[in-house]
N, C-alpha and C positions, 0 to 999 in steps of 0.2 A: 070398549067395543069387543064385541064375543064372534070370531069367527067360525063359520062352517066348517065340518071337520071334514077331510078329503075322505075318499072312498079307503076303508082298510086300515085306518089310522085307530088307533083303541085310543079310547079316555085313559086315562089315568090316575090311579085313586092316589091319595095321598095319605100315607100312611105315617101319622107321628109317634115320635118313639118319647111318652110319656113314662116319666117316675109315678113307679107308685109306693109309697110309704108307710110305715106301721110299726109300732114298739112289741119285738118279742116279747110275748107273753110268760115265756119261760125266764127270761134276767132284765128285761125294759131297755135292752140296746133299740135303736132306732134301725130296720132293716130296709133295704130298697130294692125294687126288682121291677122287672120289665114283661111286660105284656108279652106272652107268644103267639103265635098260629092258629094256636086253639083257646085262645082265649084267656089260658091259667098263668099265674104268675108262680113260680117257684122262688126262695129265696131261703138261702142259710144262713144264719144268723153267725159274723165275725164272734162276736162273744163267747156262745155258748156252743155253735155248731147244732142247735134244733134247726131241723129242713119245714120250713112253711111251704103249705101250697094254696093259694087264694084262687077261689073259681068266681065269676061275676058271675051270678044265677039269673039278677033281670035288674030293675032300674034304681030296688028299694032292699038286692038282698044278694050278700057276699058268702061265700061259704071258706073257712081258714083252717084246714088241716094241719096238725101239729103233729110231727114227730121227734121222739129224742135223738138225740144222737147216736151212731153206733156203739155199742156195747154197752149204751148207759141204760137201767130201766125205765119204764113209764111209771105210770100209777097205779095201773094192773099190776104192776108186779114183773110185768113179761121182759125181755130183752126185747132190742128195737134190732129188726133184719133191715133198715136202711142206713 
């Protein structure tokens, strides 16, 4: 039975705090990280210390930024400023 909700009363969303998971792609540790506010997931990888940033773009497509660790290089060649 679904009761009327009084005057001034807000709904409530319910908000689950799912794991999301994925093998760094820089050493294959398995990383885990949690949805924020805006949507993106950040995670550093125990291992290797590469910082992941996963964006959910829509229903069929992830976007996964990869950073090295500090002071280590990329591919470029460059040093990493995170």
């Amino acid at each position: 039975m679904i009761r009327p909700r009084k005057e001034g009363e807000r709904m409530q969303e319910k908000e689950t705090w799912r794991p999301f998971s994925w093998h760094c792609p820089n050493c294959g540790e398995i990383s885990v990280g949690y949805k924020n506010s805006g949507g993106t997931i950040r995670v550093e990888c125990a291992k290797c210390h590469a910082v992941m940033v996963r964006k959910i773009m829509g229903r069929r497509h992830d976007r996964i930024d990869i950073y090295a660790p500090k002071g280590e290089v990329n591919e470029t060649g460059r040093y990493s400023a995170l």
